[in-house]
C-alpha positions in Angstrom: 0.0 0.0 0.0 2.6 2.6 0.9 4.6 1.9 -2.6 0.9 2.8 -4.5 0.9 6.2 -2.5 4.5 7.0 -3.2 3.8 5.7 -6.8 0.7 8.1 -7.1 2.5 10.9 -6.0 5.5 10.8 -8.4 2.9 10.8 -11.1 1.0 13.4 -9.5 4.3 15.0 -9.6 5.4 14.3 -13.3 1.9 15.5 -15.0 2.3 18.6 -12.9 5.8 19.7 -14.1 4.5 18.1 -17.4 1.9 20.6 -17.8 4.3 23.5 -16.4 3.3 26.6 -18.9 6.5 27.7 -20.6 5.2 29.7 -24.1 3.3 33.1 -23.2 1.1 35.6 -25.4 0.4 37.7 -23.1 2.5 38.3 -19.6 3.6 41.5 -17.8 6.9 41.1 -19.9 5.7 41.8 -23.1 3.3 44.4 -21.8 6.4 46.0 -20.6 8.7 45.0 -24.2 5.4 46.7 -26.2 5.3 49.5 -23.9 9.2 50.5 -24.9 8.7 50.2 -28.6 6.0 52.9 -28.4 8.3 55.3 -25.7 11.7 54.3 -28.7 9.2 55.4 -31.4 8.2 58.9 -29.7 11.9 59.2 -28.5 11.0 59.2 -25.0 14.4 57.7 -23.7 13.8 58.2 -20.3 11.1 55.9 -19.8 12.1 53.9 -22.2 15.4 53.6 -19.9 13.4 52.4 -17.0 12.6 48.9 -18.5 15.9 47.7 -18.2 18.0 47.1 -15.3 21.4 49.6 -14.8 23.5 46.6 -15.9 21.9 45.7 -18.6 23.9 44.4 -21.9 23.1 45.1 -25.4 24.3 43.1 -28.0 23.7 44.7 -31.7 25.1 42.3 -34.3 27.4 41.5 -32.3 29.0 39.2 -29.3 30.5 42.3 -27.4 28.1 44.2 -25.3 27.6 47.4 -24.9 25.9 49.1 -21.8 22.9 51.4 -21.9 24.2 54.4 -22.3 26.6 53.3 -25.5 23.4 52.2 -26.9 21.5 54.6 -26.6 24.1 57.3 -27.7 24.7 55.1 -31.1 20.5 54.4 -31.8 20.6 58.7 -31.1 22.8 59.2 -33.6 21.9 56.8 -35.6 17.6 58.0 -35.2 19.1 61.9 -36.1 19.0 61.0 -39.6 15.0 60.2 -39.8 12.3 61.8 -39.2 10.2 59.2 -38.1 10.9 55.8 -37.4 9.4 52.8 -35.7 8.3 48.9 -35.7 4.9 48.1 -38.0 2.8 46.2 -36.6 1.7 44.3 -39.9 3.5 41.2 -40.1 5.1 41.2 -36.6 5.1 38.4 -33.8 6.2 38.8 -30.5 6.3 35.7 -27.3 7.7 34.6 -23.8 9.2 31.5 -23.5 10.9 30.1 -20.3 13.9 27.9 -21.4 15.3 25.0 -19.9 17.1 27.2 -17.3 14.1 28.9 -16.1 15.5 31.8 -17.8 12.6 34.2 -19.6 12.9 35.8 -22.6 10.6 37.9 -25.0 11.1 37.4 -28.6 10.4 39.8 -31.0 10.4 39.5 -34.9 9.3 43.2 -37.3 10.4 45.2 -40.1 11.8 48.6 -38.8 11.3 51.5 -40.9 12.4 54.9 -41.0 11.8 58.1 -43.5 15.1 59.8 -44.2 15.2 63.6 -43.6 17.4 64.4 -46.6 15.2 63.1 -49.0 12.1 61.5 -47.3 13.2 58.0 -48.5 11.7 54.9 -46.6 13.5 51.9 -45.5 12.3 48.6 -44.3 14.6 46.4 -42.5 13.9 43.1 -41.0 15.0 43.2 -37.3 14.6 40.2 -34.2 14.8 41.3 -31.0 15.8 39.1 -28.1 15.4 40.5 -24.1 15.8 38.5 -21.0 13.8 39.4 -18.3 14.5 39.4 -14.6 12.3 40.7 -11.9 10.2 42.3 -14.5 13.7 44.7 -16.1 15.8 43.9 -19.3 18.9 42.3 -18.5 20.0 41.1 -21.6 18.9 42.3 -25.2 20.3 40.8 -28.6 19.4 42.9 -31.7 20.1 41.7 -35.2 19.5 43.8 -38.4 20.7 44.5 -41.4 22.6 47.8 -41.9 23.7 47.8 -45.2 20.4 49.7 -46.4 20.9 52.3 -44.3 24.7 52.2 -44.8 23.9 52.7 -48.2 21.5 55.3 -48.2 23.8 57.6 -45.9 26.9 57.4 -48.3 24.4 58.7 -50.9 23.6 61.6 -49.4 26.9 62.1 -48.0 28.0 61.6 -51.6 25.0 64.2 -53.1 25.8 66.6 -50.2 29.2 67.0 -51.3 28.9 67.2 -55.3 30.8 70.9 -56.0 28.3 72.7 -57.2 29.4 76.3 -59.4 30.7 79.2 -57.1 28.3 81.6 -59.1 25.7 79.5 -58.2 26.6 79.5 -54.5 27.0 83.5 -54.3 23.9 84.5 -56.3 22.2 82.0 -53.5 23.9 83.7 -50.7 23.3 86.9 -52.3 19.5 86.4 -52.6 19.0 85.0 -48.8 20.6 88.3 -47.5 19.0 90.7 -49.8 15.7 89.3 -50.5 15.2 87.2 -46.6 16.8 88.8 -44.5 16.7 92.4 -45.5 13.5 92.7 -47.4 11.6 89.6 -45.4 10.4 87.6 -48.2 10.0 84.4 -46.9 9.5 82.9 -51.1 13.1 82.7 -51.8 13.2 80.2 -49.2 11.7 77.4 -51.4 13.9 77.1 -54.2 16.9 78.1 -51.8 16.9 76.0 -48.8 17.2 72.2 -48.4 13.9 70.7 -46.6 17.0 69.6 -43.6 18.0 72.7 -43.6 19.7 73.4 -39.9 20.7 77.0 -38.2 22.5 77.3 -35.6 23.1 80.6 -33.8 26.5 80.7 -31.2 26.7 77.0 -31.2 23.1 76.4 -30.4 20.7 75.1 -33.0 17.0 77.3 -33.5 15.6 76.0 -36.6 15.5 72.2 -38.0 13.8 73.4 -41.1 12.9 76.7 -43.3 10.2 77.6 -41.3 11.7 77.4 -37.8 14.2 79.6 -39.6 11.2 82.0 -40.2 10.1 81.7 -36.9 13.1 82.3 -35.5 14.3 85.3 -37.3 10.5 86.9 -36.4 11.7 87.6 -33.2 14.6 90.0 -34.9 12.3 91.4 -37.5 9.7 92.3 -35.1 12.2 93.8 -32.6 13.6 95.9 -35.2 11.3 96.5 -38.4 14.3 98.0 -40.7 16.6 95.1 -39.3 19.4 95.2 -42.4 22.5 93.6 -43.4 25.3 95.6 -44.6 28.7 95.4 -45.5 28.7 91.8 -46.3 32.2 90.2 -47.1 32.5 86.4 -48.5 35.5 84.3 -48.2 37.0 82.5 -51.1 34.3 79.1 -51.7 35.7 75.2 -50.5 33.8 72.2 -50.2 30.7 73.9 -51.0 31.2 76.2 -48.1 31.6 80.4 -47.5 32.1 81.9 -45.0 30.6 85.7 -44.7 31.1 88.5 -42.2 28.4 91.2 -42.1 26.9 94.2 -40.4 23.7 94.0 -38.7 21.7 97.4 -37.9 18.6 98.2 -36.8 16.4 100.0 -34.5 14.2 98.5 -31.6 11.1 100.2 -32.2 9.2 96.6 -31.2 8.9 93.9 -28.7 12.3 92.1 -28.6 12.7 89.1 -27.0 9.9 89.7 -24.3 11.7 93.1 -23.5 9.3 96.4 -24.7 11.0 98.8 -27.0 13.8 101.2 -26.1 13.9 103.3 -29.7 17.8 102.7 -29.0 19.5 102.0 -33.0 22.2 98.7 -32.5 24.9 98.2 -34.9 26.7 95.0 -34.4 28.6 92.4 -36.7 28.9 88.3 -37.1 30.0 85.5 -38.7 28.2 83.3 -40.7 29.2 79.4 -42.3 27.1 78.5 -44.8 27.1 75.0 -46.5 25.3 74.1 -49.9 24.6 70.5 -50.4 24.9 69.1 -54.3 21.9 70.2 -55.9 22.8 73.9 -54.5 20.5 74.6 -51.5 21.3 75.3 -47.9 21.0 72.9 -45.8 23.5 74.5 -42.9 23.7 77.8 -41.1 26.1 78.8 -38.3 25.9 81.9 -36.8 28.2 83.8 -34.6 27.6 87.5 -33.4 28.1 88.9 -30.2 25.2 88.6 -27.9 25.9 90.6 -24.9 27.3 93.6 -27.3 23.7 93.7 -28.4 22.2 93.9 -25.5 24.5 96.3 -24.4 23.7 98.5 -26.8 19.8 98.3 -26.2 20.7 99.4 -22.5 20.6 95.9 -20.5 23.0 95.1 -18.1 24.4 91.5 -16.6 22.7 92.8 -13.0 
């Protein structure tokens, strides 16, 4: 009698751990994995951060690991040339499994694509994602993609981007974004003269992504001072599709500037500017460097 009950309870036993559940479609962990892909696709990085655990590794194409903050510096870089990107859901699969360690993982199989900025190309690229999960936080994730096509795509722009293009060509466009933009304010030039990626940056800080956060941004200058005017303007020799330009700036503050009320007060001050044309002879980048403080100087601030 007593070998029957040990008998029934190592079956008992076996058909339990037989019918163990080790393949999931739903769990917390792939709420969490689905969760992410929506914070990486809005570029939320912070709480996209919080899924994984401060050790986590990252492998991408690779059997070295990186840690979190390597990975997401190289997807940031990587993201700056898109404007959009993300998973689609069409076609996609996603599951937990618990391997013969115990170990869980959420596997993930999609096509990735991303729109270019340059030229609004679209690229689909089949990517698996692998995560293991411990205590509900990413400890290990494994990434494999192909990055030829965007490998490819890059050096084509690169490649367009630095095509020489005619220094007449270059200086009539310079001439016509001071003359006809900046000192008579008509925003039309603008289409047949800047690249849709067109990027300004003013002392090292960037203000416009795109020709009209240009215009916006300059409205704060042609508001402040209605004859604002560029004078004097002095272009270096051409090189790699970029001049350089040093210029006069004058005006007179008979309008709201920069949250400040007029002051009638007439500013003269003068800058640098880099300017680079890509290959089919647009802008596409503006750096700026005046004198800030001289300016407001001049309209009668003070650093107290």
């Amino acid at each position: 009698m007593k070998k029957l009950l040990l008998l029934g309870l190592a079956v008992i036993l076996f058909t339990s751990c037989q019918n163990e559940q080790r393949y999931f479609t739903e769990s917390p962990e792939i709420t969490s994995f689905k969760t992410s892909l929506e914070q990486y696709k809005n570029g939320d990085w912070d709480a996209w951060s919080a899924h994984f655990a401060d050790t986590a590794k990252f492998f991408v194409n690779s059997n070295k690991s990186v840690n979190i903050d390597d990975f997401k510096k190289g997807q940031l870089n990587l993201l700056s040339n898109f404007s959009s990107y993300g998973f689609i859901d069409q076609g996609s699969f996603m599951e937990m499994v618990l391997d013969s360690d115990d170990e869980t993982w959420v596997n993930y199989w999609a096509t990735w694509r991303g729109k270019l900025k340059a030229n609004d190309k679209e690229i689909d690229i089949p990517v698996h994602i692998t995560s293991e999960y411990v205590d509900g936080k990413v400890v290990q994730l494994y990434n494999y993609w192909d990055s030829a096509p965007i490998t490819q795509a890059l050096s084509e722009i690169e490649k367009a981007n630095n095509m020489p293009v005619e220094d007449k060509a270059i200086i009539a466009k310079v001439d016509t974004f001071v003359n006809e933009f900046l000192n008579k304010q008509n925003t039309e030039v603008l289409k047949d003269g800047l690249a849709d990626n067109y990027v300004r940056y003013m002392n090292d800080v960037k203000v416009a992504s795109n020709p009209q956060e240009l215009v916006e941004s300059m409205s704060v200058f042609f508001t402040g001072f209605p004859d604002f005017k560029i004078t004097n303007p002095h272009r270096s020799p051409i090189f790699n599709n970029t001049i350089f330009v040093h210029w006069e700036m004058t005006g007179t503050n008979t309008g709201e500037f920069a949250g400040s009320p007029p002051t009638g007060k007439k500013v003269k001050i003068s800058g640098l500017s880099r300017l680079h044309f890509n290959g089919d002879g647009k802008l596409d980048e503006e750096n700026v460097f005046y004198d800030q403080l001289n300016l407001m100087q001049q309209l009668g601030k003070t650093l107290n």
